[in-house]
C-alpha angles and dihedrals in degrees: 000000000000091000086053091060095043087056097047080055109058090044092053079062110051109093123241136252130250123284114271085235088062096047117083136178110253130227093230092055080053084056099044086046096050088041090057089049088051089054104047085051096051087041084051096050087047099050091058095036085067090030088064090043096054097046082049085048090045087049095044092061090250099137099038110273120110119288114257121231116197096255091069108050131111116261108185082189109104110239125232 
């Protein structure tokens, strides 16, 4: 019980922040936040660009496995 009023009262004595009416969204949090979406995007294109290299490297035979011709593929399309 005695922790418990030693504690009200600490927090009795911490000031206070400022009033929601005098706080206000910059224009240079906007930039860092549309700069973090730029670089997400750029970071995404890149991932499947070398995504797509390494899946043409695998076909080709490069890392060891058999080399893939077209016929045997998978084509998740239905044929006709």
């Amino acid at each position: 019980m005695l922790l418990l009023t030693a504690l009200v009262s600490l927090v009795d004595g911490v000031p206070q922040g400022p009033e929601p009416e005098d706080v206000k969204a910059g224009w240079a949090a906007f930039a860092i936040f549309l700069g973090g979406c730029v670089a997400v995007a750029l970071l995404g294109f890149s991932l499947v660009k070398q995504l797509r290299k390494a899946q043409a490297a695998k076909d080709a035979g490069v890392y060891g496995d058999e080399p893939v011709t077209p016929v045997e593929q998978d084509d998740t399309a239905p044929r006709d």
